[in-house]
N, C-alpha and C positions, 0 to 999 in steps of 0.2 A: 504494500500500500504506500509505502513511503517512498517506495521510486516511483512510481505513477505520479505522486502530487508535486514531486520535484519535476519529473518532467513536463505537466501540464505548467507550472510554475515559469521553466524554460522556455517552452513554446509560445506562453505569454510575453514573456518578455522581450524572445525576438520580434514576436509582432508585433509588440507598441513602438520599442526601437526602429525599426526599420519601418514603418509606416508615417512617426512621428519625423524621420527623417528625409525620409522623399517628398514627403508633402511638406517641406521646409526648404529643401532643393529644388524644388518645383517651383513656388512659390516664389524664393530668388531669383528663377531665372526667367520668370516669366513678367512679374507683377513689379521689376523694379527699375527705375530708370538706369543704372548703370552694374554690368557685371564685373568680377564677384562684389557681391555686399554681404551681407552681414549677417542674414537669412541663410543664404548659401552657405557660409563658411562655418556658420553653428551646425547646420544640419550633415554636413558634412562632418565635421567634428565628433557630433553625436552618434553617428553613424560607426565610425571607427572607433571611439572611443566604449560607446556601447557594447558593441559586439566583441571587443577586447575585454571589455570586463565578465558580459555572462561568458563569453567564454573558458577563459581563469577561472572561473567558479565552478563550472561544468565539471570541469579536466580535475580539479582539486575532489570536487565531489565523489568522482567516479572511481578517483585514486584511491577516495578513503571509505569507500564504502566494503569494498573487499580484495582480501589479496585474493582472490581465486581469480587465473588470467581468463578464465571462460567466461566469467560471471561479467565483472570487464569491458568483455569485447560485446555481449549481449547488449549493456547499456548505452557502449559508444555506439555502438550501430541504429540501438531507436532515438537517442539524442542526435543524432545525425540525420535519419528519417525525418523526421521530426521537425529539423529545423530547415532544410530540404523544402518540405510539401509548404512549410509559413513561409517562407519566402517567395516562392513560388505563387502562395496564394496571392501574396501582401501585393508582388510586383505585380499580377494580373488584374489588379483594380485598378492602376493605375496605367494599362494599356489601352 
């Protein structure tokens, strides 16, 4: 139960990230008299800086939840899925 809610947890949070940040990038480069501005470079920022943080948290998680290498590769694999199909989603709204 408690990898499930972590991973829902994850997949939440790639999707506000990355959603909160293309519709920041968008909106830079669309809605502003001159580029880059200020919009852009945060959403960009958040963008990297974001997905470098769940990321590090992910990896740390995964590490400590067990030494069995099976157990492991099971969770990198749906935390991967996972974050895969949210981005996928995320960027298709904005197609």
């Amino acid at each position: 139960m408690r990898n499930w809610a972590t991973l829902l947890f994850h997949t939440l949070g790639v999707a506000i990230v990355t959603y909160v940040s293309f519709r920041l990038d968008l909106s830079g480069i669309f809605e502003a008299n001159r580029f880059p501005n200020g919009l852009f470079l945060f959403g960009i920022a958040l963008l990297l800086f974001g997905t470098l943080t769940i990321g590090f948290a992910t990896r740390k998680y995964i590490l400590s939840v067990s030494s069995n290498q099976e157990e492991r590769r099971k969770l990198q694999t749906s935390f991967i899925v996972c974050t895969i199909a949210t981005v996928w989603i995320i960027v298709s709204f904005f197609a």
